[in-house]
N, C-alpha and C positions, 0 to 999 in steps of 0.2 A: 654704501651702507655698512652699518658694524654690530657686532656687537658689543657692548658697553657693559663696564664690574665696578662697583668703587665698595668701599667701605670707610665711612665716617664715624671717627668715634677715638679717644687716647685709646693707646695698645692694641691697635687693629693688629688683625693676626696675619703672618702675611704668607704663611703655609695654607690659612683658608681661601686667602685672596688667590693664591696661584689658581689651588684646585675651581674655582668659580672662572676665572679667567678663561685656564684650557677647556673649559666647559662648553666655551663658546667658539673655539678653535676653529669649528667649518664655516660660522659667521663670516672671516674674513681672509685674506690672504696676505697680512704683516702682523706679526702682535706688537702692540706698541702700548708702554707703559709710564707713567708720571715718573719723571728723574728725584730723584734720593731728596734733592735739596729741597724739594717743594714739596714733603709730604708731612709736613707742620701743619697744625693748624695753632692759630692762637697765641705760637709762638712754647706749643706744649710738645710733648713726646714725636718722637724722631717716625711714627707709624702713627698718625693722628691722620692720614688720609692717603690711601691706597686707593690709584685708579688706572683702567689700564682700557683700552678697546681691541677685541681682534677686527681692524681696516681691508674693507673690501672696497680697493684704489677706483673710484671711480669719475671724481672729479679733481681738479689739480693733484695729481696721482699723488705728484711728488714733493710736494711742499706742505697736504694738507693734513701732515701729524697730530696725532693725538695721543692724549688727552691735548687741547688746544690750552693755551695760558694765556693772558693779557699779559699786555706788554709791561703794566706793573709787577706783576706776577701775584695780581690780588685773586683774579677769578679763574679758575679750572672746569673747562668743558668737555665732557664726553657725550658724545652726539653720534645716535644711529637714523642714517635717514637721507633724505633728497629735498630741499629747499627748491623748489622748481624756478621761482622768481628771484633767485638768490642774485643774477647782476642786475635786475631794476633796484634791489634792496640797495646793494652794495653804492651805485652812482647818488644815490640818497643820501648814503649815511656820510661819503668822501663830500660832496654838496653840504654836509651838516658839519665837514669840517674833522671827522676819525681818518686815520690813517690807515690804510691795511695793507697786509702784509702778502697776503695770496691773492689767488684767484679764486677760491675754494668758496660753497654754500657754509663749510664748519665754519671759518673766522667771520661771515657774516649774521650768522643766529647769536656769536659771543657780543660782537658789536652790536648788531642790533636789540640786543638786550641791556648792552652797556646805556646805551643811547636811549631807549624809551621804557626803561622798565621791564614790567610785566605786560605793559600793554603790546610789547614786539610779538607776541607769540598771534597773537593776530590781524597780522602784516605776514603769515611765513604761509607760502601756499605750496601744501607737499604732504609729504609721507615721513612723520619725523617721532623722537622720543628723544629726550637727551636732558640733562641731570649738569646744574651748573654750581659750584661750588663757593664759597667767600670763604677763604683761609683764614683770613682773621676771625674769620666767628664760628665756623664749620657749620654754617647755614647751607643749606641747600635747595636750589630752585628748580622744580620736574616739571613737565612740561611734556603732552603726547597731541597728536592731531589729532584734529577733530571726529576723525572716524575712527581711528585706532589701528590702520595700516599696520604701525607698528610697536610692538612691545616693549611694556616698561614695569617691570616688578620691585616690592621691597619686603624687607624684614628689617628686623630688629629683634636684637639679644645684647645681653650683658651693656647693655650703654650704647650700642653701635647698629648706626642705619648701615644696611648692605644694600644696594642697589643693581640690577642687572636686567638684562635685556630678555631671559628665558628663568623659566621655574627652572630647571633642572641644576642652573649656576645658584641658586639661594635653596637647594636642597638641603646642601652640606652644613650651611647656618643650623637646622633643625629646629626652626621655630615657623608660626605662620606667614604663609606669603599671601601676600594682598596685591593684587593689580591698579596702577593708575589710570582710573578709568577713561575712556578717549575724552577728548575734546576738555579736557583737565589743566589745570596747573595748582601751582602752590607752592608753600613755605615745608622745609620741615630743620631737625636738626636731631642730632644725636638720640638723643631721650623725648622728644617731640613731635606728635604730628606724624605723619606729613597734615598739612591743612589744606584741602585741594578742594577749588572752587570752577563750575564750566566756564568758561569762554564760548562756549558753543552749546548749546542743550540739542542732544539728539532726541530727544521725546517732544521738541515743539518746532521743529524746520518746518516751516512754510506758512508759521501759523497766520504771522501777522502779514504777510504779504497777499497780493490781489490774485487768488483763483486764476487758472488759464484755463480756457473750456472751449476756444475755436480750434478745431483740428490743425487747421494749417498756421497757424502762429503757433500752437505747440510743438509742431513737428518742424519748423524754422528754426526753434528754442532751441532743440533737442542736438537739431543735426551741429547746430554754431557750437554747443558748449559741448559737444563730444569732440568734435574735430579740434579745438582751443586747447581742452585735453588730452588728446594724445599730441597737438602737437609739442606741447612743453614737456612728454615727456620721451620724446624722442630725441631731445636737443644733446645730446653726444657725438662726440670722433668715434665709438666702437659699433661693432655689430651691434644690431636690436635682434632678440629674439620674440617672438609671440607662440602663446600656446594655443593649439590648434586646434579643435575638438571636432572643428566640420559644424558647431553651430552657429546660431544665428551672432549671438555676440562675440565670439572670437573669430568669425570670419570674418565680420564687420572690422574688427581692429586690425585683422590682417591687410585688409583692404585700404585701410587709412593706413600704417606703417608704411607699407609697398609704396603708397606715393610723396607723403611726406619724408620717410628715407628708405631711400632703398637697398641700402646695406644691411639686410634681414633675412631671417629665415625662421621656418613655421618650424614647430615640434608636435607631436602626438603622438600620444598612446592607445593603446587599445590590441585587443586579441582580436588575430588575423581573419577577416573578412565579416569585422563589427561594423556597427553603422559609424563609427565617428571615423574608423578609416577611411571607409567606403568615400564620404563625404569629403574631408582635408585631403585625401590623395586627389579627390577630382577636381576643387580647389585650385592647390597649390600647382597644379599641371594645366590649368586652366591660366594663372599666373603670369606662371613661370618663376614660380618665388621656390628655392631651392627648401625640402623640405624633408626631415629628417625624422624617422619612423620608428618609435618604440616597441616591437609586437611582445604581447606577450599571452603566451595562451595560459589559460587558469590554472592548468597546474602547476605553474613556474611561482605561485603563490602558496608558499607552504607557513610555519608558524614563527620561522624565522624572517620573512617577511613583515607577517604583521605585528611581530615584536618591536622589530626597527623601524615603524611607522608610528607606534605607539608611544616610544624614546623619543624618537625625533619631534613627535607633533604634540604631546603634552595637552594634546585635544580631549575633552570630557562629555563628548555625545559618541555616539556611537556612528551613527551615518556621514558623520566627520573623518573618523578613524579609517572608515570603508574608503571612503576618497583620498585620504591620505596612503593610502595601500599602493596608490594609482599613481599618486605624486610622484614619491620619491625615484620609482624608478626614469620617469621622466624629466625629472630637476638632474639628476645622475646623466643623462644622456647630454643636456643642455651643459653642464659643467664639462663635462670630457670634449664638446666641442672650441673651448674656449670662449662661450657666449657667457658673459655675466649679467646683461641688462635683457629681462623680458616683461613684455606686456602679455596681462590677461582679460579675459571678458569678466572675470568677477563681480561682482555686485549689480548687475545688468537687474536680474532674475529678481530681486529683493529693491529696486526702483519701479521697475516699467510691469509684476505683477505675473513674472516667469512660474509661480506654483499656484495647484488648486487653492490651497487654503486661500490667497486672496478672497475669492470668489467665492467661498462656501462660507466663510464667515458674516457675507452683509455687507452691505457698501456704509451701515452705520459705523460699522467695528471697521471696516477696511483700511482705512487710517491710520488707526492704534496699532492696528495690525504689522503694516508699513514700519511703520516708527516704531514697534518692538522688534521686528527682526533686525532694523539700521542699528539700533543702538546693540545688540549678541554680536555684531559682525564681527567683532574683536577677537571673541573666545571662540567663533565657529570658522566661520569660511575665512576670513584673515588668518586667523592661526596659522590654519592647515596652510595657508599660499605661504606665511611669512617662513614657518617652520620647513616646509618643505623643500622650501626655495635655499633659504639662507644656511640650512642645513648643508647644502651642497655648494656654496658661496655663490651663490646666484641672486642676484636683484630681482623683483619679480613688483613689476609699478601695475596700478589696478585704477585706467583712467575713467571708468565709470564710476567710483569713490570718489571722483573729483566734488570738494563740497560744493559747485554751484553748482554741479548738475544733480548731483544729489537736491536741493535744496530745492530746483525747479523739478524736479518727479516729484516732490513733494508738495507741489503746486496746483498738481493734474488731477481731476477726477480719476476714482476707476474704469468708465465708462472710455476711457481714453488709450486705457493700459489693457483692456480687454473688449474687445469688439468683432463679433462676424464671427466668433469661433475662434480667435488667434488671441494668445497671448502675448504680450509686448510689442502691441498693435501699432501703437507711435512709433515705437523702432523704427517698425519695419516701412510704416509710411515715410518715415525722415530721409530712410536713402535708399527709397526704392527704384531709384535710377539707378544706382550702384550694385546693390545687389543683383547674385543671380537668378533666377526664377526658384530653383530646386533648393537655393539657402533659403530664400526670404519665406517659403513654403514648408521648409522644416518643420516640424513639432520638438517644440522643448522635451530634451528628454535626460533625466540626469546623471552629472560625470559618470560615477562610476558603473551604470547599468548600461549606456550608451558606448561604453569604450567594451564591454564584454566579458568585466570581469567581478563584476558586483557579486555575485553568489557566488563566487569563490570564495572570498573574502568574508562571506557573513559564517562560512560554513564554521569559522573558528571565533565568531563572535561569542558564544560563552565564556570566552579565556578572556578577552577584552580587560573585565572587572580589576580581575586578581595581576594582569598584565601591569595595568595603570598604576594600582596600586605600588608594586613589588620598586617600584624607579621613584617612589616618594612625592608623588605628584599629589595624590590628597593632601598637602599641606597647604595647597590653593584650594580644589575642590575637588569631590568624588568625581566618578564616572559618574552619568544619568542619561536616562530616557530622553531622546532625540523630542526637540520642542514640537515638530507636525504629529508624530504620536498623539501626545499628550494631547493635543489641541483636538486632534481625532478623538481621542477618548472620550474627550468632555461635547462631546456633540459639536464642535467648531463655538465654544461660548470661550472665549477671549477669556475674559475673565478669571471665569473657573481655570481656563488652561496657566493661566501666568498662579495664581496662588497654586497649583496644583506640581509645577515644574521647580515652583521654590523651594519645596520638600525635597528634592533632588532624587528623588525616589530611585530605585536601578529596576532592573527588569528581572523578574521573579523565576526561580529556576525551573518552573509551568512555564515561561514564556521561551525564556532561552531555548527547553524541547520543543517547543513546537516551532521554532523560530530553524533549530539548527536540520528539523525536519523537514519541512518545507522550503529548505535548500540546499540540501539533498536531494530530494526529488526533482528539482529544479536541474540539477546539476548534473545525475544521473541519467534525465528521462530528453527524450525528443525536442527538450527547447534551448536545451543548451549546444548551439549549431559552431562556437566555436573551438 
């Protein structure tokens, strides 16, 4: 994975291009930039297209440079991301007669876009974002998967599209940044556009397909397209890492790692003698899968921490931010090991029905429900994994984002995702041979409050605002009120909650006291045991 800078447009500037570049410095571990002669477009000015990626070497280490060029030297790719199918693509496209030059997924997404268009973008099964160029025209083709794994930003000023992989490298432009929304692509050009049309609609997965509502054919479903999924993305020579929280869906994927490779090892955080220690310590020694322990007790969380959580994660809810407190000293730990590829349990919780809200809204709204949290995954819980991760040059792949399993939760009644009192009911019946009694028995309970250091961290949630602000990030969007809030607020009415969260409203400095109050007492008093 990388991160990706271009700027398209005569007289690109190439003092801004740098500063955007090194922006993205921890993205990767080579910086590699477009050679002098190819930064024509049109046949116009000698700075008519600056592009550059920081490369985090993870498939054909050593031959898969970037920005990538056809062999005419018409089209230029900068590509952040994992192709998971990229040698079935590749034996396809050599069978259609292209020639390639690597072994790499990057010279496969250029090829396969040479070779069918627009319509390659869905043919790529992975975790992708990546910006392809035509020099002769300084057209530009963007392109994000279907979930939004991974980020893809632009602006535009003075004539010239800026394109890059994080807000904080399109800061320095000084005009508004717009996200390419997942499951996206399109045309743009200099002074144009972008024109971005779905290939995927996250607001109607499963619509048209047949209902599944027999227990045990769903949980067959369930168990195949997880297992399918982790295992294309384990398919590497290096260590696999997994994040470890001791619940039910990261131990589950440690479970699957451990056997499809076993050159892994678990991570976790958490302040000494929490439950998600508690839990992954008896796990991974249960194992035997070597497991590497973050402790951190809450006052090692001071306002320098959540500065550099706030910088790094460009996150705009607040109970994001709290988890991202969490992240980075665990992406830090995973990097100093030398581990660059981790799986996580992410998106489990937001399929199979992991939060109340599910269930307090109605099984009529639970759907909409569904399908509005899949389609924030981008700007919430992706963020934080992609930022956090990549911050630290770490890969961090999220096989329950896989879009067919994604597309089959969204097949399944609620009645399926919550039964008996347990949430993510199918889960837990798909590999309840697998599981151990005391995981499968878990109660969901979230990152940041289960690892032991959530009220630490809120204690400096009023600075959050003015944090966010001060690093230029409202040029995409303010800070706002965390979406189960809101949706609490409005009595659980859907509805009311989506027009009420589009105000963006922030939390009122009545709220922030009584908020920074009652975590203080929390933190102070008998229940804060670590």
């Amino acid at each position: 994975m990388c991160g990706i800078a271009l700027i398209v447009g005569n007289d690109a500037d190439p003092a801004l291009f740098r500063r955007m570049l090194e922006s993205l410095t921890p993205r990767g571990d080579v910086q590699e930039e477009l050679p002098e002669g190819l930064r024509t477009i049109g046949g116009g000015p000698a700075t008519g297209l600056l592009a550059g990626t920081q490369r985090l070497r993870i498939v054909d280490r050593d031959r898969a440079v970037q920005p990538w060029v056809s062999p005419d030297e018409a089209w230029v790719l900068c590509y952040n991301g994992e192709v998971f199918n990229y040698r079935e693509l590749r034996a396809e496209l050599i069978a259609a007669g292209r020639e390639l030059r690597s072994e790499s997924d990057t010279e496969v997404v250029l090829e396969a876009f040479l070779e069918w268009g627009e319509a390659a973008v869905g043919k790529l099964r992975g975790e992708f974002a990546f910006a392809i160029v035509e020099r002769a025209t300084g057209r530009v083709f963007l392109a994000r998967d279907p979930l939004g794994v991974k980020p893809l930003y632009w602006s535009r000023r003075g004539g010239r599209l800026h394109i890059a992989s994080e807000v904080k490298a399109l800061v320095p432009v000084g005009a508004r940044v717009t996200e390419v929304p997942p499951g996206h692509h399109g045309w743009a050009t200099p002074v144009t556009g972008p024109r971005l049309n779905p290939y995927v609609d996250l607001l109607r997965l499963g619509e048209d397909q047949v209902p599944i509502e027999d227990p045990d054919e769903a949980a067959k479903l369930v168990r195949n397209a997880l297992q399918d999924s982790i295992r294309v993305r384990v398919d590497t020579d290096l260590t696999v890492g997994v994040v470890l929280s001791g619940g039910l869906d990261s131990s589950l994927t440690l479970l699957q790692v451990r056997e499809m490779h076993p050159d892994c090892v678990a991570f976790t955080v958490g302040a000494p003698g929490s439950p998600d220690l508690d839990y992954a310590k008896r796990l991974t020694r249960d194992l035997g899968v070597h497991h590497e322990v973050v402790e951190l007790r809450p006052r090692d969380i001071r306002m320098g921490e959540i500065r550099e959580a706030i910088r790094m994660g460009e996150l705009s809810e607040y109970g994001d931010i709290i988890n991202a407190v969490v992240s980075v000293p665990l992406f830090r730990r995973v990097h100093e090991t030398g581990v660059k590829v981790v799986l996580t349990g992410d998106g489990s919780d937001e399929l199979f029905g992991g939060y109340p809200m599910y269930h307090e809204v109605g099984p009529a709204a639970a759907r909409r429900l569904f399908l509005h949290k899949i389609r924030n995954l981008c700007r919430t819980e992706l963020q934080r994994v992609d930022r956090t991760s990549m911050g630290q040059g770490v890969e961090a792949r999220v096989p329950f984002l896989d879009l067919a399993l994604v597309e089959l939760a969204m097949r399944m009644p609620l009645s399926l995702k919550m039964r008996n009192g347990k949430e993510k009911w199918i889960v837990r019946e798909a590999f309840a041979d697998l599981l151990p009694d005391y995981i499968r028995a878990r109660p969901k309970n979230p990152m940041s409050y289960s690892s032991g250091l959530h009220e630490r961290a809120r204690l400096y949630k009023a600075r959050f605002a003015r944090t966010h602000h001060s690093f230029g990030y409202g040029l995409l969007e303010p800070l706002r009120r965390d979406f189960d809030h809101v949706l609490m607020k409005c009595d659980n009415d859907l509805d009311a909650a989506i027009r009420e969260s589009a105000v963006r409203q922030d939390y009122t400095l009545l709220e922030h006291a009584r908020d920074f109050a009652g975590a203080l007492r929390w933190f102070t008093g008998a229940r804060a045991p670590y």
